[in-house]
PDB file with SEQRES, HELIX, SHEET and CRYST1 records, atoms N, CA, C and O in Angstrom:
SEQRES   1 A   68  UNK UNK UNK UNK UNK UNK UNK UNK UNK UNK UNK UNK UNK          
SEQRES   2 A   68  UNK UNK UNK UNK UNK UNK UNK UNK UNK UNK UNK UNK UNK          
SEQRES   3 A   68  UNK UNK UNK UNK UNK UNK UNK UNK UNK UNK UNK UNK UNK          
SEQRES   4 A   68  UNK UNK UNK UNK UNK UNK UNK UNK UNK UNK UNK UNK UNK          
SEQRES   5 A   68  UNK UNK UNK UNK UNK UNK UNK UNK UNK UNK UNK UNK UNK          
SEQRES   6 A   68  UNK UNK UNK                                                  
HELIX    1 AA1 UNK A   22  UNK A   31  1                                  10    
HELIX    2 AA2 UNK A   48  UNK A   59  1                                  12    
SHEET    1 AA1 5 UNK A  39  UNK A  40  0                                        
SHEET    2 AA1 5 UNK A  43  UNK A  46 -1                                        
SHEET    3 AA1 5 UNK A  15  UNK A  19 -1                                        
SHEET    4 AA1 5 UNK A   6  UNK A  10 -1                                        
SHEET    5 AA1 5 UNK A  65  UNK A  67  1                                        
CRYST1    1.000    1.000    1.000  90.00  90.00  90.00 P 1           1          
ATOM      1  N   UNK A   1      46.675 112.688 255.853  1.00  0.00           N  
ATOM      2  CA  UNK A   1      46.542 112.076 254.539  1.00  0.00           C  
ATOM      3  C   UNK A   1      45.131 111.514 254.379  1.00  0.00           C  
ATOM      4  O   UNK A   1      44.657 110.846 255.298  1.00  0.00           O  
ATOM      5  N   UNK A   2      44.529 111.712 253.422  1.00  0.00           N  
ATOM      6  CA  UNK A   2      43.185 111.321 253.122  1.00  0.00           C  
ATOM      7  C   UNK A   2      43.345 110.200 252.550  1.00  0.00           C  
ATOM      8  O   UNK A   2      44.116 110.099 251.595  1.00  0.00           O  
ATOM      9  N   UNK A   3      42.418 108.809 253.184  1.00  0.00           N  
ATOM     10  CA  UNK A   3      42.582 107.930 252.972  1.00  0.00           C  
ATOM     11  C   UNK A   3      41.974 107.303 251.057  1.00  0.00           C  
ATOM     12  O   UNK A   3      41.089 107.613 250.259  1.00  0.00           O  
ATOM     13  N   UNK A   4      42.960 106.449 251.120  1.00  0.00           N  
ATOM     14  CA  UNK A   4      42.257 106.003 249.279  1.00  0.00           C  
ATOM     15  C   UNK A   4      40.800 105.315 249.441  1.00  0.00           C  
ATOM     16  O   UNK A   4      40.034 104.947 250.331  1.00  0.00           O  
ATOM     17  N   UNK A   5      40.918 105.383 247.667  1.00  0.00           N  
ATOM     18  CA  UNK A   5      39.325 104.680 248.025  1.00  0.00           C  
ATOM     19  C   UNK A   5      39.669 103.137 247.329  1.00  0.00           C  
ATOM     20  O   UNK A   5      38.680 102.446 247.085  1.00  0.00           O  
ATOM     21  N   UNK A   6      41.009 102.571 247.002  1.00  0.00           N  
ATOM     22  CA  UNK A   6      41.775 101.448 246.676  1.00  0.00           C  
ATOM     23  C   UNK A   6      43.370 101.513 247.077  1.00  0.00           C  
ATOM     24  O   UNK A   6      44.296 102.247 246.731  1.00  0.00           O  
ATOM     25  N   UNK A   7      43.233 100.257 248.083  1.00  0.00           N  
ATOM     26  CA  UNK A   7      44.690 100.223 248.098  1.00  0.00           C  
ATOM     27  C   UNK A   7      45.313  98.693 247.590  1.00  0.00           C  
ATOM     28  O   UNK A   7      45.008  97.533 247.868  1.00  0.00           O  
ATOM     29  N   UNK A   8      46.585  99.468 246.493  1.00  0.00           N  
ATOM     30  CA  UNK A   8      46.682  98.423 245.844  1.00  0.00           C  
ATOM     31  C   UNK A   8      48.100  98.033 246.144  1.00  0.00           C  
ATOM     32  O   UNK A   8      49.067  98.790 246.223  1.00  0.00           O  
ATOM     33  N   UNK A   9      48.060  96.250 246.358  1.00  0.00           N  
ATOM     34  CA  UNK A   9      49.865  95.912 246.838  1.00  0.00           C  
ATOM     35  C   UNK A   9      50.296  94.853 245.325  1.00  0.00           C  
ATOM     36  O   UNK A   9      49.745  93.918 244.744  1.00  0.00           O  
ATOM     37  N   UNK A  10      51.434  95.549 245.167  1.00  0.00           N  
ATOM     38  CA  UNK A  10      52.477  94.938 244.168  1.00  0.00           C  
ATOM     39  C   UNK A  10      52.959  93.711 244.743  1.00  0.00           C  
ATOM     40  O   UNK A  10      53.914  93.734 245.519  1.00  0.00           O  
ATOM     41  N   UNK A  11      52.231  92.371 244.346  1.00  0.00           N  
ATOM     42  CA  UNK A  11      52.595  90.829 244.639  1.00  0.00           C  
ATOM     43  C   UNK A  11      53.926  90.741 243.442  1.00  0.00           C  
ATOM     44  O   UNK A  11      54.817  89.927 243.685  1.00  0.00           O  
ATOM     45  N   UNK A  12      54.027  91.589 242.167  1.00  0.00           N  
ATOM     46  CA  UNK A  12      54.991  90.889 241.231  1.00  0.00           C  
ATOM     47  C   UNK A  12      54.230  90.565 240.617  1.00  0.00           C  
ATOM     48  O   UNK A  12      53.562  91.443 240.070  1.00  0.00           O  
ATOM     49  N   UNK A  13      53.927  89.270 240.382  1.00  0.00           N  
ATOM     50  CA  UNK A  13      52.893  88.597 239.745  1.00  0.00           C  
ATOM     51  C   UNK A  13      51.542  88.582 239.378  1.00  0.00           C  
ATOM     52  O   UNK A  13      50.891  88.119 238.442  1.00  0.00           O  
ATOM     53  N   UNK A  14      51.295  89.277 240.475  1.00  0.00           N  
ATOM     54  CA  UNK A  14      49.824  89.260 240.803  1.00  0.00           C  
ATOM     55  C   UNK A  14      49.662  91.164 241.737  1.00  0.00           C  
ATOM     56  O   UNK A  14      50.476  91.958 242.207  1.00  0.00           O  
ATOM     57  N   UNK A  15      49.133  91.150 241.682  1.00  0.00           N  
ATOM     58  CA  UNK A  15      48.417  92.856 242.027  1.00  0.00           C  
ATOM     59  C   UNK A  15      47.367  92.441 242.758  1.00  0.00           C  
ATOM     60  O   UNK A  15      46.528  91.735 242.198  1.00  0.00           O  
ATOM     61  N   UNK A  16      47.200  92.806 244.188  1.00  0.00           N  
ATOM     62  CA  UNK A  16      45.465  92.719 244.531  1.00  0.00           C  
ATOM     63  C   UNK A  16      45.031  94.617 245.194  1.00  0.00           C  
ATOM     64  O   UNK A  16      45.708  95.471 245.766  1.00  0.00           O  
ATOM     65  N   UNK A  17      43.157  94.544 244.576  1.00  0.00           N  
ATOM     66  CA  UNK A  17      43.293  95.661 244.693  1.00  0.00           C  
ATOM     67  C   UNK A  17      42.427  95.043 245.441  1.00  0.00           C  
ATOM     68  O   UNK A  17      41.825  93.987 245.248  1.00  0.00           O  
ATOM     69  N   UNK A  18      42.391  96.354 246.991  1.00  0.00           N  
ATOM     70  CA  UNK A  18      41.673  96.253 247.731  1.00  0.00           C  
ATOM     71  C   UNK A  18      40.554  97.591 247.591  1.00  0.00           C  
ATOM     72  O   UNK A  18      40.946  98.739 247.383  1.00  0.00           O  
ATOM     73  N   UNK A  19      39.252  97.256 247.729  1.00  0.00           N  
ATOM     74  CA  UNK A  19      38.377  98.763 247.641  1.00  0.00           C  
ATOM     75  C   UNK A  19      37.874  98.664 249.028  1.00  0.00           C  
ATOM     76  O   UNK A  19      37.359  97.752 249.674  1.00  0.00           O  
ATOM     77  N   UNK A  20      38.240 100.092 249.321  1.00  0.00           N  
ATOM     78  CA  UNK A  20      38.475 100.364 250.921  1.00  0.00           C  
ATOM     79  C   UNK A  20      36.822 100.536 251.526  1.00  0.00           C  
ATOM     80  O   UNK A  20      36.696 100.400 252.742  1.00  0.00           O  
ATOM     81  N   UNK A  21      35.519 100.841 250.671  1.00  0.00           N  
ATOM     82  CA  UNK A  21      34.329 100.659 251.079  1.00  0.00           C  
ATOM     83  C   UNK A  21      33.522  99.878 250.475  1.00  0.00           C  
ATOM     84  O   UNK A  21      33.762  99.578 249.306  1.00  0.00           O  
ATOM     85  N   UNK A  22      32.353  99.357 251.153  1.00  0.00           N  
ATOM     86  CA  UNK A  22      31.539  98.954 249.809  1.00  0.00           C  
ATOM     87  C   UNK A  22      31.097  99.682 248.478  1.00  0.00           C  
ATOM     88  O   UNK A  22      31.300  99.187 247.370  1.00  0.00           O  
ATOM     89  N   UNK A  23      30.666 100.527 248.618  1.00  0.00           N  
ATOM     90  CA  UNK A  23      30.817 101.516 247.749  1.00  0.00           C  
ATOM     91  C   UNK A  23      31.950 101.659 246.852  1.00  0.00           C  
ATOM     92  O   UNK A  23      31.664 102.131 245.752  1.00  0.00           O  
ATOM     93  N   UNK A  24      33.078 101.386 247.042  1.00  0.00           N  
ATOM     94  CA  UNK A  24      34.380 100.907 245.928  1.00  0.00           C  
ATOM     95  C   UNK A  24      34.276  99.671 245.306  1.00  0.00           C  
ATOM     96  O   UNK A  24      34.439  99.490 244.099  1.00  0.00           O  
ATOM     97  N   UNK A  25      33.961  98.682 246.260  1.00  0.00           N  
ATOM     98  CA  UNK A  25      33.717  97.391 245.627  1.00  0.00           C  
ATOM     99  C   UNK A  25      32.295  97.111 244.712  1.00  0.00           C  
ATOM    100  O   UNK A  25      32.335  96.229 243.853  1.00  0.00           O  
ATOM    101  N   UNK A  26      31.416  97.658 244.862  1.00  0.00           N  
ATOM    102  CA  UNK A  26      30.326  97.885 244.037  1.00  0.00           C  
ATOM    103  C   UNK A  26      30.665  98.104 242.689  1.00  0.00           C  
ATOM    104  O   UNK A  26      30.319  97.584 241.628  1.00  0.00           O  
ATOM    105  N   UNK A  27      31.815  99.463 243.169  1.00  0.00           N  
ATOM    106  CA  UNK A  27      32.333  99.878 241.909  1.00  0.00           C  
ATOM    107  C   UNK A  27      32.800  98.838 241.437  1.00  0.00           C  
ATOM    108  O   UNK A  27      32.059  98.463 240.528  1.00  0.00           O  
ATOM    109  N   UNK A  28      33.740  98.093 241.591  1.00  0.00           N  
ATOM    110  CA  UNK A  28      34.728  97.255 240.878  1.00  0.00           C  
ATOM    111  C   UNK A  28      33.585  96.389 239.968  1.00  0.00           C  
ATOM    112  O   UNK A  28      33.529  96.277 238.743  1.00  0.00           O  
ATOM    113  N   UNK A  29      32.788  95.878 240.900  1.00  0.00           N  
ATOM    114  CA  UNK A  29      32.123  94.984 240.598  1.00  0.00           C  
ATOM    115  C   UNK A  29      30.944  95.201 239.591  1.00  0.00           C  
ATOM    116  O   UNK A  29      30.171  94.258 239.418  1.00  0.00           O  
ATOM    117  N   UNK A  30      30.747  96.389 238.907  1.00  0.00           N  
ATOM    118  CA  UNK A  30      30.036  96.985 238.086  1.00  0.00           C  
ATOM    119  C   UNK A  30      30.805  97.443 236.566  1.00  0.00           C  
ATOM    120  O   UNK A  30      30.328  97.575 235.439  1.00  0.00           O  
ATOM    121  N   UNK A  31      32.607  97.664 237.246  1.00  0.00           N  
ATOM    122  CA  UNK A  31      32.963  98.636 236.064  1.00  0.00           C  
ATOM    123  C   UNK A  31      34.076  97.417 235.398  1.00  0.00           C  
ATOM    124  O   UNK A  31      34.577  97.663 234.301  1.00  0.00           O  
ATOM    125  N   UNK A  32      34.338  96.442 235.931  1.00  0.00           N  
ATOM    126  CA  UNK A  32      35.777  96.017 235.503  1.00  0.00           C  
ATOM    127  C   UNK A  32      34.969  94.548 235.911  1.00  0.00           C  
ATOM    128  O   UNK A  32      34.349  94.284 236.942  1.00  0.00           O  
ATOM    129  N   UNK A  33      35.289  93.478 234.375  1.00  0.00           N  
ATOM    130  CA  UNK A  33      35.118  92.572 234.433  1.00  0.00           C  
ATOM    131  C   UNK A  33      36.053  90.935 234.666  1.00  0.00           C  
ATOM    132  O   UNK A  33      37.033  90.377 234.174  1.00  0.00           O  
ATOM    133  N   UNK A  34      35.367  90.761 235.370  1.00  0.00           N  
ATOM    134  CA  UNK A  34      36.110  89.808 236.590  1.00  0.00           C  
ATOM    135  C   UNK A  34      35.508  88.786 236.738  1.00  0.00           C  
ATOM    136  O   UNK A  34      34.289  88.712 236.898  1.00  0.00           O  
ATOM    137  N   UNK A  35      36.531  87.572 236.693  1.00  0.00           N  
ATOM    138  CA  UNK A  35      35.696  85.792 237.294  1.00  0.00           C  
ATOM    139  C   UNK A  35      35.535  86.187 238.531  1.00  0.00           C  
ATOM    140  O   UNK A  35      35.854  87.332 238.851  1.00  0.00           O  
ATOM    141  N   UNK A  36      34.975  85.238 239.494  1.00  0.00           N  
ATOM    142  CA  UNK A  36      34.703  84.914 240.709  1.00  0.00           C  
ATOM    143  C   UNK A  36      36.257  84.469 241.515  1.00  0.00           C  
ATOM    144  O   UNK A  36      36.786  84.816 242.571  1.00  0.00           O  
ATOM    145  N   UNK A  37      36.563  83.707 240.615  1.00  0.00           N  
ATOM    146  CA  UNK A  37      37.999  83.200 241.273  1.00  0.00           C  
ATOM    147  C   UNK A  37      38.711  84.409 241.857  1.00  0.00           C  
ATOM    148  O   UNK A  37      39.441  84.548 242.838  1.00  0.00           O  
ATOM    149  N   UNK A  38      38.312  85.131 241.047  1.00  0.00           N  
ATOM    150  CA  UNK A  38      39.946  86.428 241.206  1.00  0.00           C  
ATOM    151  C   UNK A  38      39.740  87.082 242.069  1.00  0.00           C  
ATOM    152  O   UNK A  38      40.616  87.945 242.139  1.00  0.00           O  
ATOM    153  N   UNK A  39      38.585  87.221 243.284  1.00  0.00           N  
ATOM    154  CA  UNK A  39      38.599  87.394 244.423  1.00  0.00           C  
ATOM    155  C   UNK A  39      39.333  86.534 245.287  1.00  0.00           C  
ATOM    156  O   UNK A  39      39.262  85.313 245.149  1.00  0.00           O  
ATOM    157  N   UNK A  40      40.207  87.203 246.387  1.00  0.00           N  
ATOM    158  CA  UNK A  40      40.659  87.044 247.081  1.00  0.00           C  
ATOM    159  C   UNK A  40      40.146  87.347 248.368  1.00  0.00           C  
ATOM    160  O   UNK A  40      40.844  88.228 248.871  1.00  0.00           O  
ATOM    161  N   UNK A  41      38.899  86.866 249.372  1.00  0.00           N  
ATOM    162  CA  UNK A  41      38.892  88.115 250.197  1.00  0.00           C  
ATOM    163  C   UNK A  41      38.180  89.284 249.970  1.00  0.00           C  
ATOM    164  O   UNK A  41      37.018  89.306 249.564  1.00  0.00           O  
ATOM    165  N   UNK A  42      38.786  90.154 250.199  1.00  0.00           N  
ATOM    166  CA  UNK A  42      37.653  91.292 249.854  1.00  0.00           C  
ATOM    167  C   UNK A  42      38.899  92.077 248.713  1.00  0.00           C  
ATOM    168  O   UNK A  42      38.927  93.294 248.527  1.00  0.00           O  
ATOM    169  N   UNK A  43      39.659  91.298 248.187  1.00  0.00           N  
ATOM    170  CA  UNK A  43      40.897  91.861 247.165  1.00  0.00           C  
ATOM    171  C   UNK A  43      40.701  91.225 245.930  1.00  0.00           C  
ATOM    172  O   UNK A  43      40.659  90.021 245.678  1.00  0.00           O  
ATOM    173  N   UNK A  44      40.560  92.413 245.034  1.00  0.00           N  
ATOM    174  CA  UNK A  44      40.211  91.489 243.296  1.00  0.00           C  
ATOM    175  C   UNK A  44      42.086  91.130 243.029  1.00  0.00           C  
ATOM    176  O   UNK A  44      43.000  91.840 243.446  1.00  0.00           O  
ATOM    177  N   UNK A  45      42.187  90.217 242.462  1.00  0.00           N  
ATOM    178  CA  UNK A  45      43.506  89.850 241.900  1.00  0.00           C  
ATOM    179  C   UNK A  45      43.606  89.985 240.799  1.00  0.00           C  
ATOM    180  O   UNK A  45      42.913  89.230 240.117  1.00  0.00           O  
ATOM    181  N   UNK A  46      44.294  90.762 240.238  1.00  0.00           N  
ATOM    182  CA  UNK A  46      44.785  91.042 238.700  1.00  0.00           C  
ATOM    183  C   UNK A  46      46.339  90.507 238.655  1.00  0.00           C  
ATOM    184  O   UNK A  46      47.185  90.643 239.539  1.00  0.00           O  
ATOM    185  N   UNK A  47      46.506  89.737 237.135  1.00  0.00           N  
ATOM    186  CA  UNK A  47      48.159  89.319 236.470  1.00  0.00           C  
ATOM    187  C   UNK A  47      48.836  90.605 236.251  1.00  0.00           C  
ATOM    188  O   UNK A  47      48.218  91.363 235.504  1.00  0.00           O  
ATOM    189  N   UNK A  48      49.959  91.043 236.720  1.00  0.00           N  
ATOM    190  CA  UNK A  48      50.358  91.816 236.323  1.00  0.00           C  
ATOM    191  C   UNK A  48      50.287  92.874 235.118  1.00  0.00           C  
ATOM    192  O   UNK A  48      50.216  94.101 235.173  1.00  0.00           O  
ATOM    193  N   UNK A  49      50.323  92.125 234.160  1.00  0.00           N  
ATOM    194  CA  UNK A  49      50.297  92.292 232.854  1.00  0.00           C  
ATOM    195  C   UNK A  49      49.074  93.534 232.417  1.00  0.00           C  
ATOM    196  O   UNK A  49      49.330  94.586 231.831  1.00  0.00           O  
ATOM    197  N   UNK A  50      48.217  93.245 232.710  1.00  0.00           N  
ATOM    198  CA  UNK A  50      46.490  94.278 232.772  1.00  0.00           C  
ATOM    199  C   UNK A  50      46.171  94.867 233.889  1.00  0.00           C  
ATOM    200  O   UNK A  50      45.085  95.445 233.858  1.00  0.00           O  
ATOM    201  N   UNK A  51      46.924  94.929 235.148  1.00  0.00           N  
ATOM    202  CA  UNK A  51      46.869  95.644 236.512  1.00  0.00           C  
ATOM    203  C   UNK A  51      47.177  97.027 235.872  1.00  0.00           C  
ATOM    204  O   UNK A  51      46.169  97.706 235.678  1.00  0.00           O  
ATOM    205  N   UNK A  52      48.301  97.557 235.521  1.00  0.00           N  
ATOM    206  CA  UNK A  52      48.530  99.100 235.421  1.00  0.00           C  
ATOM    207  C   UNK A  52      47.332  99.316 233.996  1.00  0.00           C  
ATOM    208  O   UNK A  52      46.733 100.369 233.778  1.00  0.00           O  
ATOM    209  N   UNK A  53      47.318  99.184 233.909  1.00  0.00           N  
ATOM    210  CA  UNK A  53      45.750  99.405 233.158  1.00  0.00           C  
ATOM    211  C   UNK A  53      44.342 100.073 233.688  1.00  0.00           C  
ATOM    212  O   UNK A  53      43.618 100.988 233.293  1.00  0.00           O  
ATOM    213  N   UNK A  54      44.325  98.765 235.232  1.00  0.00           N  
ATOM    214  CA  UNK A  54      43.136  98.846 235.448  1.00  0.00           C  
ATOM    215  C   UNK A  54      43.452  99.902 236.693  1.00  0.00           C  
ATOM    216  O   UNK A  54      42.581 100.735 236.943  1.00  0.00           O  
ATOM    217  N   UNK A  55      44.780  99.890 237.548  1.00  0.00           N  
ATOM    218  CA  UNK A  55      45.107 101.438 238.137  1.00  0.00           C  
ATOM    219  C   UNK A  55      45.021 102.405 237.333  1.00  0.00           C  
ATOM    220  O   UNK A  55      44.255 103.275 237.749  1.00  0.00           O  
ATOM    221  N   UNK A  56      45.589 102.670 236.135  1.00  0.00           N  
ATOM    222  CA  UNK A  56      45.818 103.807 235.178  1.00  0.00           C  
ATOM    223  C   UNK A  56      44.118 104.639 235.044  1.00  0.00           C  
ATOM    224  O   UNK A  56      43.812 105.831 235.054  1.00  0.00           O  
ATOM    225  N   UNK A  57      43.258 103.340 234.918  1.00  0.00           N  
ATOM    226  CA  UNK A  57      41.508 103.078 234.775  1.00  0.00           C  
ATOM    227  C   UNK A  57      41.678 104.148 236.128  1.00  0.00           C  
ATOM    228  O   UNK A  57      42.069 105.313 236.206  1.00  0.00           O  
ATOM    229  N   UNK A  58      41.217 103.220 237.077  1.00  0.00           N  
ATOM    230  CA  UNK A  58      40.722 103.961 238.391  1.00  0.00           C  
ATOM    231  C   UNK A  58      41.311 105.061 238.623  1.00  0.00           C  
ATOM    232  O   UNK A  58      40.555 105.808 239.244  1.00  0.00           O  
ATOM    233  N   UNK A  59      42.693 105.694 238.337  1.00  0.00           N  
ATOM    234  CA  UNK A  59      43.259 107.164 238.260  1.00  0.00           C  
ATOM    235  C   UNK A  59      42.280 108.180 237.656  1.00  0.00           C  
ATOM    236  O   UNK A  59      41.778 109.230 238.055  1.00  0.00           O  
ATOM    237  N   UNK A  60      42.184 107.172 236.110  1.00  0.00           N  
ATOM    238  CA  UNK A  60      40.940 108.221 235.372  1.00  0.00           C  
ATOM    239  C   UNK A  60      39.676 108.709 235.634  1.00  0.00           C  
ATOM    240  O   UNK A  60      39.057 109.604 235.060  1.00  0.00           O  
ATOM    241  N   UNK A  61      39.317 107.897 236.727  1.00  0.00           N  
ATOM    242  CA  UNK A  61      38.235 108.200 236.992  1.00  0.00           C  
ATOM    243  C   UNK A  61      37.896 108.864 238.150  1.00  0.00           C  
ATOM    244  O   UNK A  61      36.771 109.089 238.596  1.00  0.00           O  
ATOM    245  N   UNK A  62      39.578 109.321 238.841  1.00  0.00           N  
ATOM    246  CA  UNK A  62      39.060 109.972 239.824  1.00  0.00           C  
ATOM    247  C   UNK A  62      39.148 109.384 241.178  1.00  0.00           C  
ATOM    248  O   UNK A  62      38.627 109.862 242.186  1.00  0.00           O  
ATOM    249  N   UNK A  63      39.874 108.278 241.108  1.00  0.00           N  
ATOM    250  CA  UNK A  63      39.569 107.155 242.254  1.00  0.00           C  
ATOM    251  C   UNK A  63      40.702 107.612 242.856  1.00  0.00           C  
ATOM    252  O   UNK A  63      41.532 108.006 242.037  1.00  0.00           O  
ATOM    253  N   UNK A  64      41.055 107.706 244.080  1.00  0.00           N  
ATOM    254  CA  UNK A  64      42.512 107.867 245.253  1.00  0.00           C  
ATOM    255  C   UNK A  64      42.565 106.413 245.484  1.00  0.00           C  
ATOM    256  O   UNK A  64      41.767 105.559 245.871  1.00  0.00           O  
ATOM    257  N   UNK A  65      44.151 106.449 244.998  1.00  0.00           N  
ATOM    258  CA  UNK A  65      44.687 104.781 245.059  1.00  0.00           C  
ATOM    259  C   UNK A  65      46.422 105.103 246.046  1.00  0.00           C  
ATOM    260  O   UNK A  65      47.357 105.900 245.963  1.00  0.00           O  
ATOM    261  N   UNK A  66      46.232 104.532 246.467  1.00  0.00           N  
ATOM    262  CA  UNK A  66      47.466 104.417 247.259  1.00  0.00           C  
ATOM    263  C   UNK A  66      48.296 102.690 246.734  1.00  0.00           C  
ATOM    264  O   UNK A  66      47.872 101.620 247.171  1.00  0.00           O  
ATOM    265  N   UNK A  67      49.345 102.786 245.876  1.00  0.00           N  
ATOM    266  CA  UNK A  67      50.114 101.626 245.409  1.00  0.00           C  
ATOM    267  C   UNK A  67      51.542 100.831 246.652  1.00  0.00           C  
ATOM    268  O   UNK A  67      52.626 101.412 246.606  1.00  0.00           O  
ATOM    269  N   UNK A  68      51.483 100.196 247.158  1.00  0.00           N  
ATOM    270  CA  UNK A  68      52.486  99.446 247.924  1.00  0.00           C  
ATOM    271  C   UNK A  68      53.277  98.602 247.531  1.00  0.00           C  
ATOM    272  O   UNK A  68      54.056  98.070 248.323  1.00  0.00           O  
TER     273      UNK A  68                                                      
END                                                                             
């Protein structure tokens, strides 16, 4: 299995996506706008609510996401 380039875990509430290189997180951090808070770690935290959005996003673009 070829590894993703985000792996993302279903909190319920909360969604954190993890970008598996720097090079992913660059991405994040360029394409999708985000407080500071909502890092977790090296995991952006999204509310449920706008998470399948911003997966649906990274699908479109081509990104390998593995969801948990």
């Amino acid at each position: 299995m070829q590894k993703p380039d985000f792996l993302i875990v279903d909190h319920g509430t909360i969604w954190k996506f993890y970008p598996e290189t720097d090079e992913q997180r660059e991405w994040l951090e360029t394409h999708v706008d985000a407080e500071g808070w909502q890092w977790m770690g090296t995991a952006l935290c999204v509310d449920h609510r706008p998470a399948r959005v911003l997966l649906d996003g990274l699908i479109g673009c081509g990104k390998k996401v593995r969801l948990t």
